[in-house]
C-alpha positions in Angstrom: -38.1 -2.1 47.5 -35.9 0.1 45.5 -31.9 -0.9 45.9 -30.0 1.2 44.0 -26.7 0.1 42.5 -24.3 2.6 44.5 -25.7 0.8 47.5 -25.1 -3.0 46.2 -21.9 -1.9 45.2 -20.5 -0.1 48.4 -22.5 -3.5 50.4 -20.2 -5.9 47.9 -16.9 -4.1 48.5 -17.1 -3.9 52.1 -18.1 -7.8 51.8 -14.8 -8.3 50.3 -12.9 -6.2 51.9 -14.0 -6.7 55.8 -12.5 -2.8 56.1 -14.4 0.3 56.0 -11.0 2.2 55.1 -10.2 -0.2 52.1 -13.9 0.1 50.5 -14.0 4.0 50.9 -10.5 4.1 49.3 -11.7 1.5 46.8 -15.0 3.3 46.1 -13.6 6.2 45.8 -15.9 7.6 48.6 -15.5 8.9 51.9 -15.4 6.6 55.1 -19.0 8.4 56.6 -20.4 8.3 52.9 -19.6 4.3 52.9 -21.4 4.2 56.4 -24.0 5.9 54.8 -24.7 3.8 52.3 -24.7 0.6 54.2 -26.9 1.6 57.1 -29.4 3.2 54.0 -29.1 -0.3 52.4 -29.7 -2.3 55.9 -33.0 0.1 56.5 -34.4 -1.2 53.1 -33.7 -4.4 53.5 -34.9 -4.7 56.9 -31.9 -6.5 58.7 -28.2 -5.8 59.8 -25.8 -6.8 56.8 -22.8 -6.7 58.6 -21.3 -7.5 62.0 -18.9 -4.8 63.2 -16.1 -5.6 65.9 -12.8 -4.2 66.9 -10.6 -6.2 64.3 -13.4 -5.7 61.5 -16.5 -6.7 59.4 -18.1 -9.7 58.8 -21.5 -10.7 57.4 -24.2 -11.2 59.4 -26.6 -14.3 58.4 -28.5 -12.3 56.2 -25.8 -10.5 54.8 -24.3 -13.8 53.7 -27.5 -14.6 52.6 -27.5 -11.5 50.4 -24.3 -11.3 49.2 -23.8 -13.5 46.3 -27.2 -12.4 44.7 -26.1 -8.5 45.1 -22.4 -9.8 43.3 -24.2 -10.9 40.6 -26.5 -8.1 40.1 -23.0 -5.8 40.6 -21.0 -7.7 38.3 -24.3 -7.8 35.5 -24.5 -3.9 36.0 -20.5 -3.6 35.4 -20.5 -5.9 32.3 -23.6 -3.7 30.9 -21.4 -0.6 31.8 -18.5 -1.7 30.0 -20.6 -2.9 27.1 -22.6 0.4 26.7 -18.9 2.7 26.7 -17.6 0.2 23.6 -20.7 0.9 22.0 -20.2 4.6 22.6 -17.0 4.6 21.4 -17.3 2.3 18.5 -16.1 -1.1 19.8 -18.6 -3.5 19.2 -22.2 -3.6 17.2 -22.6 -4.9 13.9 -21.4 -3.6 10.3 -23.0 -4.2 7.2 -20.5 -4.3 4.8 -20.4 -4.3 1.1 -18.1 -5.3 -1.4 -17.0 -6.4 -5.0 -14.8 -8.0 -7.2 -11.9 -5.3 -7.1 -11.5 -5.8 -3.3 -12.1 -9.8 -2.9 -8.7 -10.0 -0.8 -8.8 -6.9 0.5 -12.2 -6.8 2.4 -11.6 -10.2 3.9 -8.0 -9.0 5.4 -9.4 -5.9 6.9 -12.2 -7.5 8.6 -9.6 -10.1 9.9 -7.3 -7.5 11.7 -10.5 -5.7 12.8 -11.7 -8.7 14.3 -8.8 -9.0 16.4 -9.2 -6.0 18.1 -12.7 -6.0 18.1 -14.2 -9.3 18.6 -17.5 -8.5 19.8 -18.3 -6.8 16.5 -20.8 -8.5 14.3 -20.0 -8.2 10.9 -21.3 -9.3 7.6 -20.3 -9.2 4.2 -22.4 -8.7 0.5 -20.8 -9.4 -2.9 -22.7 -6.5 -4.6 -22.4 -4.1 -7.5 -21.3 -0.7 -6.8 -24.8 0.8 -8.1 -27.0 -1.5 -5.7 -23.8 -0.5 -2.5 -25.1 3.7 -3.0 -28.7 2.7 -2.5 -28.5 0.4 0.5 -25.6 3.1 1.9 -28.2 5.5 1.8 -31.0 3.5 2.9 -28.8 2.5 5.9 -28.7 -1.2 5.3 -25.4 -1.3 4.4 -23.1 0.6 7.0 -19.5 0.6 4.5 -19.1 0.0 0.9 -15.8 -0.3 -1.1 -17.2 0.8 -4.5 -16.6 2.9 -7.4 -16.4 6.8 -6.4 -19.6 7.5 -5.8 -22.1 9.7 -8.0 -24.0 11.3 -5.6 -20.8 12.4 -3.4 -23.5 14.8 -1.4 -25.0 12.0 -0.1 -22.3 9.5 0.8 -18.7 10.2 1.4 -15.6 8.2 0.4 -12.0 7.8 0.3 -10.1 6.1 -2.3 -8.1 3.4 -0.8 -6.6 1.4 -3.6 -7.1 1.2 -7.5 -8.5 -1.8 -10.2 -6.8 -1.8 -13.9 -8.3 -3.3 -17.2 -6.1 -5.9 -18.1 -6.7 -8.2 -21.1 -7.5 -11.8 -20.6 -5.6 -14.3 -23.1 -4.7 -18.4 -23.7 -1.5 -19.1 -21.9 0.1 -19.8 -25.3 -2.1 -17.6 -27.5 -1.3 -17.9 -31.5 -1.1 -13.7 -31.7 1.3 -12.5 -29.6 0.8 -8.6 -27.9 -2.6 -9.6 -28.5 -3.5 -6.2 -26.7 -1.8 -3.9 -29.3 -4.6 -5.6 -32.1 -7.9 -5.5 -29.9 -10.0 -4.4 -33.1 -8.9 -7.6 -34.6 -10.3 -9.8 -31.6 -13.6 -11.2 -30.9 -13.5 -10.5 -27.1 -16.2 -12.3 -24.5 -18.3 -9.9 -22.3 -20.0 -9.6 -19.0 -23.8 -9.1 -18.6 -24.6 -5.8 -17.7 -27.3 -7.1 -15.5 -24.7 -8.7 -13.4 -21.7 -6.5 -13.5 -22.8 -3.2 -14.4 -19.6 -1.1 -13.1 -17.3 -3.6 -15.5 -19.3 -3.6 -18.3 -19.9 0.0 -18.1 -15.7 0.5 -17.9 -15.1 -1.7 -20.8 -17.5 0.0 -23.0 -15.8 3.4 -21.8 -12.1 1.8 -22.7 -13.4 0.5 -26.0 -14.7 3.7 -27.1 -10.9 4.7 -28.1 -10.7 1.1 -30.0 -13.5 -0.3 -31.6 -13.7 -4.5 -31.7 -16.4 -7.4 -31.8 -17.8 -8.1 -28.5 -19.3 -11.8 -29.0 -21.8 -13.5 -26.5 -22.1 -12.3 -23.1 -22.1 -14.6 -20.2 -23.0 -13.8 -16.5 -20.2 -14.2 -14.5 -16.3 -14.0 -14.6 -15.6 -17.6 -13.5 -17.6 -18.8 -17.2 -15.4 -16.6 -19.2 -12.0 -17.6 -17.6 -13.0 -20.8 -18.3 -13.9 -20.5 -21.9 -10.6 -18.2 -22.3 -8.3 -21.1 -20.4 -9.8 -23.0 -23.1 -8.8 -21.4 -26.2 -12.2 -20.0 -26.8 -11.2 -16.3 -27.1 -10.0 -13.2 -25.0 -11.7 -11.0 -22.7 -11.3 -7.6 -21.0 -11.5 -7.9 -17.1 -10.4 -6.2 -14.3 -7.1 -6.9 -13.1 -8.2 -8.1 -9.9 -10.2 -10.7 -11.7 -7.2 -13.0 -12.2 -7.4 -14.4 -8.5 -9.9 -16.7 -10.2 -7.7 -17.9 -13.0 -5.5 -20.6 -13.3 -2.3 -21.2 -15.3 -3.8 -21.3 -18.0 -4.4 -17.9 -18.2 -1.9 -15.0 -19.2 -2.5 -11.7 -19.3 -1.4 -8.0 -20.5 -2.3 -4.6 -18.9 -4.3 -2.2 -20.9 -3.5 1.7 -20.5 -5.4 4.6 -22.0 -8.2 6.5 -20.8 -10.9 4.5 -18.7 -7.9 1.9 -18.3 -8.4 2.1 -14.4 -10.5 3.3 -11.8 -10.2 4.4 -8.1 -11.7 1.9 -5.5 -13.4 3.7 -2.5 -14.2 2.8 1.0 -17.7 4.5 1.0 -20.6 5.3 3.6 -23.6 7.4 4.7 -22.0 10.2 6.6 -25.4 11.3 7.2 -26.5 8.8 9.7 -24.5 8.5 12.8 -23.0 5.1 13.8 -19.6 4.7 15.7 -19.3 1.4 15.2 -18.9 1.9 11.2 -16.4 5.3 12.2 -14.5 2.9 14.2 -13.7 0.4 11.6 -13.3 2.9 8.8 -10.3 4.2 11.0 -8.8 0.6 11.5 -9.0 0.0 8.0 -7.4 3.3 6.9 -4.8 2.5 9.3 -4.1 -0.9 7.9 -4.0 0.6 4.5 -1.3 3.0 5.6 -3.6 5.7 5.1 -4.5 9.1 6.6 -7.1 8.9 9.0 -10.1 10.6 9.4 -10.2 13.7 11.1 
């Protein structure tokens, strides 16, 4: 038995509507096209649907019998309908997103107003290094990246959204004041390059112009603002490194060359995916920013 939808459909509405006028006008169909329909339906299914007299329609046993599996298979096929056009048009999936230390609040607030709009979206969320973001952006696992601009810009594309600044990381009551106008007489603390690659990789680039001691590396941010909240020494982090501090901490902007770096919201224009153009547009308008064209 083959029923096709139009014919569920058209049977459902006239259901409802006990008028052959209303469900043509509702349908969107002609009156003899609704007729149609029914008395095609009523031949497959092998019994009168419907009861027709002067002040209407009503179901017939079997109609009633059929009608509220044939709503449910209607309603099913609209819900799939709707759900198919938001995937089309970028309203829901899933995102793959990555992200690092320079965009910590930022990420987190633009997946929150995205999610608003958008709650049938999946998305999840990697702390990773700029380096490892390129590879799974081109290998497809990761769908957006907010990274450092990119090196292979023929690959992925980006668009820088905000900007991170070397700032240098000091005691709250420090015994040298302007600390950061003597950074060849400090003994600063440094990040593994195994675990923070893009700031390690900065810091040697600012240092370059000022030659100093870099003492013991450690693997993470959160062990050398504690050692520095301790007296321990100084260290040269990005400035959106101090949401981890306490007040403890102070700290002094660094200028010069290498002394800041564009952040990016990057992906893999290559491969095709809706959902990831649709929240790169939301988060470009969040940011105030021009969007795509």
């Amino acid at each position: 038995m083959n029923l096709e939808s139009g014919y569920l459909r058209a049977f459902v509405s006239l259901a409802k509507s006990k008028s052959y006028t209303k469900s043509a006008h509702e349908l969107h169909i002609t009156q003899p096209a609704l007729t149609k329909k029914i008395k095609t339906l009523e031949q497959t299914v092998g019994a009168a649907l419907f009861i027709r007299h002067q002040t209407g329609t009503q179901l017939s046993q079997s109609g009633t019998y059929l009608f509220p599996l044939a709503e449910e298979i209607v309603r099913k096929l609209e819900n799939l309908e709707e759900r198919a056009a938001e995937i089309a048009q970028g309203m829901t999936g899933k995102i793959a997103i990555g992200f690092g230390i320079s965009t910590y609040r930022l990420v987190p607030d633009l997946i929150k107003h995205y999610q608003a709009h958008r709650p049938q979206t999946k998305i999840s969320l990697r702390d990773i290094a700029s380096r490892q973001q390129f590879l799974l952006l081109e290998s497809g696992e990761l769908q957006v990246g907010f990274t450092r601009v990119p090196d292979n810009t023929q690959k992925l594309s980006y668009h820088p959204i905000t900007t991170d600044q070397l700032v240098l990381i000091k005691p709250k009551h420090a015994a040298r004041h302007n600390a950061e106008n003597h950074l060849s007489e400090l003994t600063l603390l440094q990040l593994t390059d195994e675990h923070c690659p893009g700031i390690t990789r900065q810091v040697e680039l600012f240092l370059q112009q000022t030659p100093c001691t870099l003492h013991k590396e450690y693997q993470d941010i959160q062990t050398i603002i504690a050692l520095v909240s301790a007296g321990l020494g100084y260290s040269i982090l990005p400035r959106s490194a101090l949401h981890v501090a306490d007040d403890r901490i102070d700290y002094a902007p660094l200028h010069g060359a290498f002394a800041s770096w564009d952040i990016c919201m990057t992906w893999n224009q290559a491969i095709t995916d809706p959902v990831r153009d649709d929240f790169i547009q939301a988060a470009l308008h969040r940011l105030q920013l021009p969007r795509l064209c």
